[in-house]
N, C-alpha and C positions, 0 to 999 in steps of 0.2 A: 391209752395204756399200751407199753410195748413188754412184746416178752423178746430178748436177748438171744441171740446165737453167741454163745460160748464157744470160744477156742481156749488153747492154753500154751503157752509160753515162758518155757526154762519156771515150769513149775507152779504159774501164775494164771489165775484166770484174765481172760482178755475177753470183753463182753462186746457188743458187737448189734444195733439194732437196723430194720430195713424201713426208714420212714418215707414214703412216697418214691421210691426208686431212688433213693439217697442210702447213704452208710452214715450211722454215728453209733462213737465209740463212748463207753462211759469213760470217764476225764481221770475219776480215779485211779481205772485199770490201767492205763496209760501211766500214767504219774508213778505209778506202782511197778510198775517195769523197769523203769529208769531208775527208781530208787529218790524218788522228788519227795522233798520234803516240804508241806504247805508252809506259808507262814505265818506270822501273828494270825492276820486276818480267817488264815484256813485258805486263800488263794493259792492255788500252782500255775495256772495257765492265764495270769494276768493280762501279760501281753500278746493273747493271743486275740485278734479281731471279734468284738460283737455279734456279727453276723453270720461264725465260723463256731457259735457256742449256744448250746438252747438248756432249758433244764427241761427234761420230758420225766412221765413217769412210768418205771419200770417194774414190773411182777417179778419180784426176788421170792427167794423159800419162806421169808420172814412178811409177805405179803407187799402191799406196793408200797414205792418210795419214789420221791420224784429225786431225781440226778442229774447231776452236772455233764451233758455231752458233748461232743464235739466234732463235727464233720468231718469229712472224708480228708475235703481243704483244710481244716483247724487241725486234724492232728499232723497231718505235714507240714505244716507252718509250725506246730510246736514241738515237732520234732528237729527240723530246721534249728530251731535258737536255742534245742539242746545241743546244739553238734559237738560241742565239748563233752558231754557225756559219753564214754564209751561203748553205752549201751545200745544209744539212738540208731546209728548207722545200721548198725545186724539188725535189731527191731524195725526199723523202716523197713528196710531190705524183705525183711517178712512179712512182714502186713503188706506193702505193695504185690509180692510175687508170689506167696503163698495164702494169705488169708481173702486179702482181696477177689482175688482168680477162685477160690472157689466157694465163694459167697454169692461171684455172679455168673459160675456154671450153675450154680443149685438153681439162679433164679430164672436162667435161660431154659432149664429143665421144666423149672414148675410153669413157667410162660408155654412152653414149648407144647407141656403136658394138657392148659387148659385150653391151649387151643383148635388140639387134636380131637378133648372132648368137644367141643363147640363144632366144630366140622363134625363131627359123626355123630349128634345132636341133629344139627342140619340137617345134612346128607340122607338121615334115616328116615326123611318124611320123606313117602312118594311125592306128595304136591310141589315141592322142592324142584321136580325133576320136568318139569311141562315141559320147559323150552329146551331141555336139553335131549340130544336123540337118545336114541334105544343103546346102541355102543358106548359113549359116554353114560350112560347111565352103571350099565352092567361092570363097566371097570374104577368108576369111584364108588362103587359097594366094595366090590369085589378090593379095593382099596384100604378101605375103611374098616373092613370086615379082619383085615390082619392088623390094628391095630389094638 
């Protein structure tokens, strides 16, 4: 079960999950942007590859629901065979340059963040420190200790 990072776009929510170091996007908030109409079936992203689409389940306000997603690669592939829309192009433009980039500063942050605690975790056992000398010692405290 995934909980969604929400953006918004020209008034629209654009939902957004982090599954395994991957991006997917729910299909409808997409479709919903463009202004795509499903058809009979309830399909909009028909032609978009198998392997570029999952249904996962998402923690909404109204509790879980599983939803139609679509990878990093599936929504620029169906962005792509929108390109007659005049919507797609500005929309790409922004998911790749703006939603994209800081979806994976956040996540270089929270990497960045756990593994400063895991080093000053480490670091803060003396037994840690046998082989290393008395100088190196005093300056990765002395390191660690400003973090």
């Amino acid at each position: 079960m995934y909980s969604p990072c929400v953006f918004w776009h020209e008034g629209r929510n654009v939902r957004v999950l982090v599954v395994d170091d991957s991006l997917w996007w729910i299909a409808r908030d997409i479709a919903a942007v463009l202004g795509c109409k499903p058809d009979s079936k309830g399909m909009f992203i028909e032609h978009v590859p198998e392997k570029w689409k999952a249904k996962k389940l998402i923690r909404t306000r109204d509790g879980v629901k599983e939803m139609l997603c679509l990878s990093e690669q599936g929504v620029y592939f169906f962005l792509e065979c929108s390109s007659d829309n005049p919507k797609a192009a500005p929309f790409r433009q922004w998911i790749a340059k703006d939603m994209v980039l800081s979806i994976r500063i956040a996540t270089c942050h929270e990497l960045a963040a756990e593994m400063m605690n895991s080093c000053a975790y480490y670091f803060s056992n003396d037994n840690c420190f046998t082989q290393i000398d008395s100088g190196m010692k005093q300056e990765l405290k002395r390191w660690i200790g400003r973090s």
